[in-house]
N, C-alpha and C positions, 0 to 999 in steps of 0.2 A: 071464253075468248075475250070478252069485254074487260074481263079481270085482269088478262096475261097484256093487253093493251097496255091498260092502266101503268101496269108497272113497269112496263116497256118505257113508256112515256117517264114516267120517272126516274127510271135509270136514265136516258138521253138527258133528261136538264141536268142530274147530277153530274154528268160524265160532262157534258158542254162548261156546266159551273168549271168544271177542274181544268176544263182546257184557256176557257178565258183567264183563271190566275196564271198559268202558265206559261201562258203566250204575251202576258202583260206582263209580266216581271224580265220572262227571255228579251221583247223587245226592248226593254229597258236597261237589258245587261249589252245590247251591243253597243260599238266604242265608237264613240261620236259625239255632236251637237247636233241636233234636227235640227234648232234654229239656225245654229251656221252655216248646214248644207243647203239649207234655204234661200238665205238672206245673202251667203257667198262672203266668201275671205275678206271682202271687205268693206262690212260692214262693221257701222261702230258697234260700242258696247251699249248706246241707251239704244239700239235697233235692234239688238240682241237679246234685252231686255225686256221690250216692249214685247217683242213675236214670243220670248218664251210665256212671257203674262197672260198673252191671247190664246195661246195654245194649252194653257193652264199646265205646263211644266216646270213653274215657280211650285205650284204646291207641292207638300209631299206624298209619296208613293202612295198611302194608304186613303187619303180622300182623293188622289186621280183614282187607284182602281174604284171605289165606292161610288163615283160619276159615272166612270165606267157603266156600272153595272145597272146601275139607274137610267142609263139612256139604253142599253141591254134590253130590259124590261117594256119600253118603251119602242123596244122595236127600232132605237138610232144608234147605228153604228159610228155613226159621228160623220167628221167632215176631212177630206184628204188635204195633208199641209200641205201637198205640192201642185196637187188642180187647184185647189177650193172648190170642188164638189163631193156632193154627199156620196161618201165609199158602197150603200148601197145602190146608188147609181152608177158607180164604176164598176159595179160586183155586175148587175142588169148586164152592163155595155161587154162585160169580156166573158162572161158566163155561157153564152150560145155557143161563142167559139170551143170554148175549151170540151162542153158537154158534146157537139156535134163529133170534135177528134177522138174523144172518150168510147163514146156510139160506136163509130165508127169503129176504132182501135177491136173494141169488145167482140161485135159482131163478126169481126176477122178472126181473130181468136178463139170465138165459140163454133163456129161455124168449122173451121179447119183441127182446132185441137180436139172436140168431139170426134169429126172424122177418123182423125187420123189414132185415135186411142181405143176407138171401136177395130179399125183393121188390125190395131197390135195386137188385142185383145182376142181375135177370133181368129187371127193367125199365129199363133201364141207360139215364140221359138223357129219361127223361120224367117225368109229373107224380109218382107214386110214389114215385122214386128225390130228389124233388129234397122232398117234403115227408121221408122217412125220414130226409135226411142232416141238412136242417136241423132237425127236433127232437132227432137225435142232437147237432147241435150245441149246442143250447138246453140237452139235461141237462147238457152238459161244462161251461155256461158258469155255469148256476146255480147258488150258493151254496147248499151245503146247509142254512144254519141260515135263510136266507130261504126255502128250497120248501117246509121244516117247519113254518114258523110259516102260510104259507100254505094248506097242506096242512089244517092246523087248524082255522084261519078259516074256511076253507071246508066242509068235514065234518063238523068240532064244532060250531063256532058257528051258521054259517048253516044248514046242512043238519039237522043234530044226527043223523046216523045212523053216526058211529063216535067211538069213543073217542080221548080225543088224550092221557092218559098210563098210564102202568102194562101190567102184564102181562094182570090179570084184575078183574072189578069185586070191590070187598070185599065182597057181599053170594054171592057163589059162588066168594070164597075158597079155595085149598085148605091155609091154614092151619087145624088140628083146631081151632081156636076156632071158627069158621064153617061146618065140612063134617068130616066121617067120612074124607074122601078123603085117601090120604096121595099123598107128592112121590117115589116112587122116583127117577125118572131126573131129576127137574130139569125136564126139557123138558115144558112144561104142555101141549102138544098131544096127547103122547106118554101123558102122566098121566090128563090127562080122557078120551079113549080107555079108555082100558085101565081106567080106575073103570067106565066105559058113562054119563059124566057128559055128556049131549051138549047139555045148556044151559053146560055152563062150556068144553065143547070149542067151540061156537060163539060165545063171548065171548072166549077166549082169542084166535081165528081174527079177532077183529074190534080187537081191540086189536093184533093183530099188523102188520095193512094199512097205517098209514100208519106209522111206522117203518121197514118194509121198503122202502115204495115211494122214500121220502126217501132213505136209504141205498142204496140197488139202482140211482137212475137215475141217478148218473154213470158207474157199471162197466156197465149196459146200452148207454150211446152210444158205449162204446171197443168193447163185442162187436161192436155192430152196423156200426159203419166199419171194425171187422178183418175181420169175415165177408165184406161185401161188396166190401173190395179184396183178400183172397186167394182169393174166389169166382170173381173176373173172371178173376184172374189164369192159375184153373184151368180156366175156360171158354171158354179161346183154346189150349186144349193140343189134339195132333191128335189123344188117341185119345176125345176128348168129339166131334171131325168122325164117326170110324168111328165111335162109338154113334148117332149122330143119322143116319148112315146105315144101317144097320144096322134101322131104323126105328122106334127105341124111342121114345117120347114124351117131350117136352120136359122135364116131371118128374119123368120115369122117370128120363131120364138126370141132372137136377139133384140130384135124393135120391140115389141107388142110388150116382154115380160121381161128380160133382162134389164134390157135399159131402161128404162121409169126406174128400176128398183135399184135401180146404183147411181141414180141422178144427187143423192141427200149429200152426201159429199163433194162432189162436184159443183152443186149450186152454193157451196160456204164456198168453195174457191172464187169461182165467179163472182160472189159479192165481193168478195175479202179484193180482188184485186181490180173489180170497177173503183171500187172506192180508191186505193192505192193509186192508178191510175189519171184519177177526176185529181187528186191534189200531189200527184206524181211526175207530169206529163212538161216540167217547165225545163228540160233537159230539151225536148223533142221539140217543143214550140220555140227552143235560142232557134234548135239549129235549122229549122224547116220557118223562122220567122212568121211565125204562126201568132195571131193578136189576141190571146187567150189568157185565162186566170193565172196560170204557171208564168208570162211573161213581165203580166202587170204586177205580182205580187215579186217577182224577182227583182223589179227597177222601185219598190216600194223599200224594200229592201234596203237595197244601194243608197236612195235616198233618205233612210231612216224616217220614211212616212210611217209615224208609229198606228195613228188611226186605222190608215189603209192595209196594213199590216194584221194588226187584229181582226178586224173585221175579215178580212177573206179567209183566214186560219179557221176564226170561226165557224166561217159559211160552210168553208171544206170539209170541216169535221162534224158539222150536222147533218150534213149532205150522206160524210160515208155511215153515218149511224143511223139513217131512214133505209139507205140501200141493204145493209142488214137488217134493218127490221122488216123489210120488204122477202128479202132472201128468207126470214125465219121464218113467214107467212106460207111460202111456197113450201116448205118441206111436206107441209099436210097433204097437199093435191097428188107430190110423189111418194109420201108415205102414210098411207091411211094409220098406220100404227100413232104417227105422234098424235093424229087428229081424235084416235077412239084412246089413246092414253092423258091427253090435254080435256078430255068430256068426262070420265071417270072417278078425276081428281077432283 
């Protein structure tokens, strides 16, 4: 185990190493002046000058990335040209957000596309199985910035009983201008808990609902079509015949032995699309105005903050390659086989 670590860990820096040239030369190919969008159309050329010299964008390409990679090492991801503050402090400030709608998003998706891929599965060919598949097909096929704006229409405007942007309403803020309550962890569900704020923990809980649902139901219809074609797959193996003889009951045997043993698949889905998600999610944060990584990294963008830029690509992409290494952890607990074939070797 210690060994497969090891190398684990060495593939992430090498895979990270190739994402930082990557994303350094991409931000460098988009068409612009950072200093101009900065400093504004009208500024002179010794202003123009001066901020490219500060910003170290006078040198060339190959000693910036080589600083680069040396403040990397160093754990600095440098300084944003449009705050002037350090991008792992803006990574800190929009991070709880974007991981709380992520959480969120997921746990709607696991929770529902498991369900719903286990009834396909065990009602295999009838009316069940054929509405499951096609509303799983329906999320795949909907556009998320069309289910959002519907999602709205319907809730906020017609209905009016949930909110359609922001984290929390500004009158139970937990900025100290509005509330006593401070922001420990970021995560406002986490926060209004733990103040015992539970008018702002059930506002939080209702501005959370449709962002997640919006985000959660295309990675829901892929759980739900993996669950129920590696469900089948494990519900024609002969020793699910000897359980069913043996006389256990139909759900007995579908919980207890089926499923665990078709979970190996479906937990690569699950990783594969938290990750997708975590640096996916800046579609559903424009439209639900949500103050999260996908937003901040989108007007980083805009402004050609090359700093702020790299650095959150990078975070993202470290981020989804621990949640895989995480996922590849877990296949042992649902499949003894990799764990007595990984001991062996």
């Amino acid at each position: 185990m210690l060994s497969y670590l090891i190398q684990r860990f060495l593939s992430i820096g090498l895979s990270l190493l190739g994402v930082s040239l990557l994303v350094f030369f991409m931000v460098h190919l988009i068409p612009g002046d950072a200093a101009l969008t900065i400093a504004g159309e009208r500024a002179t050329e010794e202003i123009l000058t001066q901020l490219r010299e500060d910003m170290g964008l006078d040198k060339p390409l190959y000693q910036q990335y080589a600083k680069y990679l040396w403040d990397l090492v160093r754990l600095d991801l440098g300084r944003s040209f449009k705050s002037k503050q350090n991008v792992i402090d803006e990574i800190r400030q929009y991070f709880p957000a974007t991981a709380e709608l992520t959480l969120a998003a997921m746990l709607f998706s696991i929770l529902f596309g498991i369900t719903a891929g286990i009834i396909a599965a065990v009602y295999r060919g009838k009316f069940l199985d054929y509405i499951s598949m096609t509303t799983s097909l329906a999320g795949i096929s909907i556009p998320i910035f069309w289910l959002g704006l519907m999602l709205i229409l319907l809730f906020s405007y017609y209905l009016n009983i949930l909110p359609a942007r922001g984290r929390l309403d500004p009158l139970l803020s937990l900025d100290p201008i509005f509330s006593d309550v401070k922001t420990p962890t970021g995560f406002y569900l986490i926060d209004t808990l733990l103040a015992g704020n539970f008018a702002a923990f059930k506002d939080a809980v209702k501005h959370l609902i449709l962002p997640a649902v919006t985000l959660g139901t295309i990675p829901l219809a892929i759980i739900a079509r993996m669950t129920r074609s590696s469900l089948l797959e494990v519900l024609n193996q002969p020793y699910i015949t000897t359980a069913y003889a043996k006389g256990l009951s139909k759900w007995a045997v579908i919980i207890k032995h089926a499923l665990k043993n078709s979970m190996v698949p479906v937990l690569t889905i699950i990783g594969l699309e938290f990750g997708y998600l975590m640096g996916g999610a800046i579609l559903t944060e424009h439209i639900f105005s949500w103050p999260g990584l996908g937003s901040w990294l989108r007007e980083s963008v805009e402004a050609r903050d090359v700093k702020a830029v790299q650095g959150g690509v990078l975070f993202v992409s470290a981020l989804f390659m621990f949640v895989n290494l995480i996922v590849d952890l877990l296949y042992a607990y649902f499949d003894p086989r990799i764990r007595v074939g990984d001991e062996t070797q």
